[in-house]
C-alpha positions, -999 to 999 in steps of 0.1 A, spaced: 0 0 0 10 36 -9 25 47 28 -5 73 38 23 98 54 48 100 24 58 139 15 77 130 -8 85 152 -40 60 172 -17 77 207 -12 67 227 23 77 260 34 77 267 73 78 300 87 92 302 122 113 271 119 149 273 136 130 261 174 108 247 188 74 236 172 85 250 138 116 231 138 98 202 148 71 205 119 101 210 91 123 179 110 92 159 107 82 165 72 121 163 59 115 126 75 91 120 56 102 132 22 94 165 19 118 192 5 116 218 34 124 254 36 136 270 70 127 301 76 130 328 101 147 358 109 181 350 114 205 335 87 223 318 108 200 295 129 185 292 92 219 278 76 221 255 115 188 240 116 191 234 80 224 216 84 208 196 116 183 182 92 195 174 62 221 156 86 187 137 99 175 128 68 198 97 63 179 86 34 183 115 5 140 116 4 137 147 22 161 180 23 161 214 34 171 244 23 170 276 46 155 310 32 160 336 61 122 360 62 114 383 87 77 380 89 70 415 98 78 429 62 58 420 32 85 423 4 106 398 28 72 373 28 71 376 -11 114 373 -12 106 340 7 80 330 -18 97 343 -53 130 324 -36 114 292 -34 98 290 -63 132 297 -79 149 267 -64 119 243 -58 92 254 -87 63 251 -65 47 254 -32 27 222 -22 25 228 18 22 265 35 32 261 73 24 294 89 41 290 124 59 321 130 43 339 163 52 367 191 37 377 223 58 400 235 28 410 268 17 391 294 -10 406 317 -42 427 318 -61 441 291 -60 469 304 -25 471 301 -13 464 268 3 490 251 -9 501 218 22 488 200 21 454 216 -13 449 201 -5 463 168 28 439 171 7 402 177 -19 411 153 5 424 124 26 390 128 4 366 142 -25 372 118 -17 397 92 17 381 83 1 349 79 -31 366 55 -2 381 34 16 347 27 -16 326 23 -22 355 -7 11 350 -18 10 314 -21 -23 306 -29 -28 317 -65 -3 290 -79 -22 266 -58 -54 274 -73 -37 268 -109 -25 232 -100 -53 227 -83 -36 214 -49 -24 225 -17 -20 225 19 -21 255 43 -16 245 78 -19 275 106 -5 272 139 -30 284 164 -31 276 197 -54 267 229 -54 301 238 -75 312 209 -107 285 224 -111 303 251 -106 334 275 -75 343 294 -69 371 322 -33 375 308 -30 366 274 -58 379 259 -46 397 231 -26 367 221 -57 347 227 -76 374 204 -49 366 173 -50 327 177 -87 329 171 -83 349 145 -61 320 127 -86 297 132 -108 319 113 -85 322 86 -86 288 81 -119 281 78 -122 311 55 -92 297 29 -115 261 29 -144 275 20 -128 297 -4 -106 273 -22 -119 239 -12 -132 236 -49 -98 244 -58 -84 211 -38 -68 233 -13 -67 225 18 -65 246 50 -63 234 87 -54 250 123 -34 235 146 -38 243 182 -15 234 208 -19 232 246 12 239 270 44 225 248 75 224 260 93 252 241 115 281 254 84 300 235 65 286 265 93 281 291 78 303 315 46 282 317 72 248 327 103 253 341 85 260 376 69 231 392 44 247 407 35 265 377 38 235 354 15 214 382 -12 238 381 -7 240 339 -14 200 337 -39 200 364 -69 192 339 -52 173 313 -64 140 309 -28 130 300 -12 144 327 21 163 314 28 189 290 37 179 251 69 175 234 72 200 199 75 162 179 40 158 190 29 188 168 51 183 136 33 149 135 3 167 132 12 187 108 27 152 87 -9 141 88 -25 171 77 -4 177 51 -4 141 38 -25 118 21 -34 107 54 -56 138 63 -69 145 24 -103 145 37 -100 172 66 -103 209 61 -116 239 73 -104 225 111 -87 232 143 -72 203 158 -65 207 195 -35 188 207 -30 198 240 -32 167 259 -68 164 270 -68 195 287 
């Protein structure tokens, strides 16, 4: 049988992909065939992450190649599109995983350029690139946009509201692009984590007592590993998940 998880030939761009769930997501396709582009901010944890990987991938199946994009500036978004069309040809899977919350605490509170930050890169960085990559799509009739939303965006939070506020909006964006482009065989899913254990979250687990009260509810009992999530994204980008669109798939450990 025709292995339900196989990328490969498949080419995916990841935004947001030198740590932690990003990294995970492009490690994890790469294993499983796919021709990955690392991307984010800085060249040089572009070129080391890319080097970690294609030092993974054993087999030759997979690669990656690193395209540096600061996701705050549309001509570097379209730099990181034109680029890998140059090298690759195509786009076959969109990973939008590049995120900031730089505010923790009261609504009340946030200043009016920590808002405008987490919107313009968590949801406006993320409409630009979907625009970007989605036309070519819609030619070949096929695709895969996968959005990485979070917990945080299915419900209120005293302290990361504004964060909260963005991750919902991803979901929406989502389920917007399936509608849209369903008929065009593209395919667009959220994924949204619970408590991970990245230095993204690191506040949330490297204290006990934090981390105890953070698992409390989970039906699992612990927090997830970033491995967790770039399986997810496998599936959802795979043959594996061809019937599944327009979703947000909570992985947060039966919290």
């Amino acid at each position: 049988m025709t292995d339900l998880f196989d990328l490969t030939g498949k080419v995916a761009v990841v935004t947001g992909s030198t740590k932690g769930i990003g990294k995970a997501i492009a490690e994890q396709m790469a294993l499983h065939g796919a021709k990955v582009v690392v991307s984010s901010r800085k060249e040089d944890l572009c070129d080391s992450v890319t080097a970690e990987i294609n030092e993974l991938v054993q087999d030759g199946a997979g690669e990656a190649t690193a395209i540096p994009c600061h996701i705050g500036y549309k001509e570097q978004l379209q730099h990181l599109v034109d680029e890998t069309h140059s090298r690759f040809g195509t786009i076959d899977i969109l990973v939008c995983n590049a995120a900031v919350n730089p505010f923790y605490g009261s609504m009340l509170d946030v200043p009016d350029t920590a808002f405008e930050k987490v919107m313009d890169s968590n949801i406006k960085s993320n409409h630009w690139l979907c625009q970007m990559v989605i036309p070519d799509m819609v030619v070949r009739k096929d695709g895969v946009i996968i959005i990485t939303s979070s917990v945080g965006g299915t419900r209120g939070h005293a302290f990361l509201g504004t964060y909260g506020i963005s991750k919902a909006a991803d979901m929406q964006l989502a389920r917007n692009i399936a509608v849209e482009y369903g008929p065009d065989n593209i395919r667009a899913n959220a994924i949204a984590p619970g408590l991970i254990r990245t230095n993204f979250a690191r506040a949330l687990w490297e204290d006990p007592e934090i981390l105890a009260e953070a698992t409390a509810n989970a039906a699992l009992g612990r927090i997830g590993e970033p491995e967790e999530i770039g399986g997810v994204a496998v599936f959802l980008a795979a043959r594996a998940g061809s019937f599944v669109t327009g979703q947000t798939l909570v992985v947060d450990g039966g919290t």
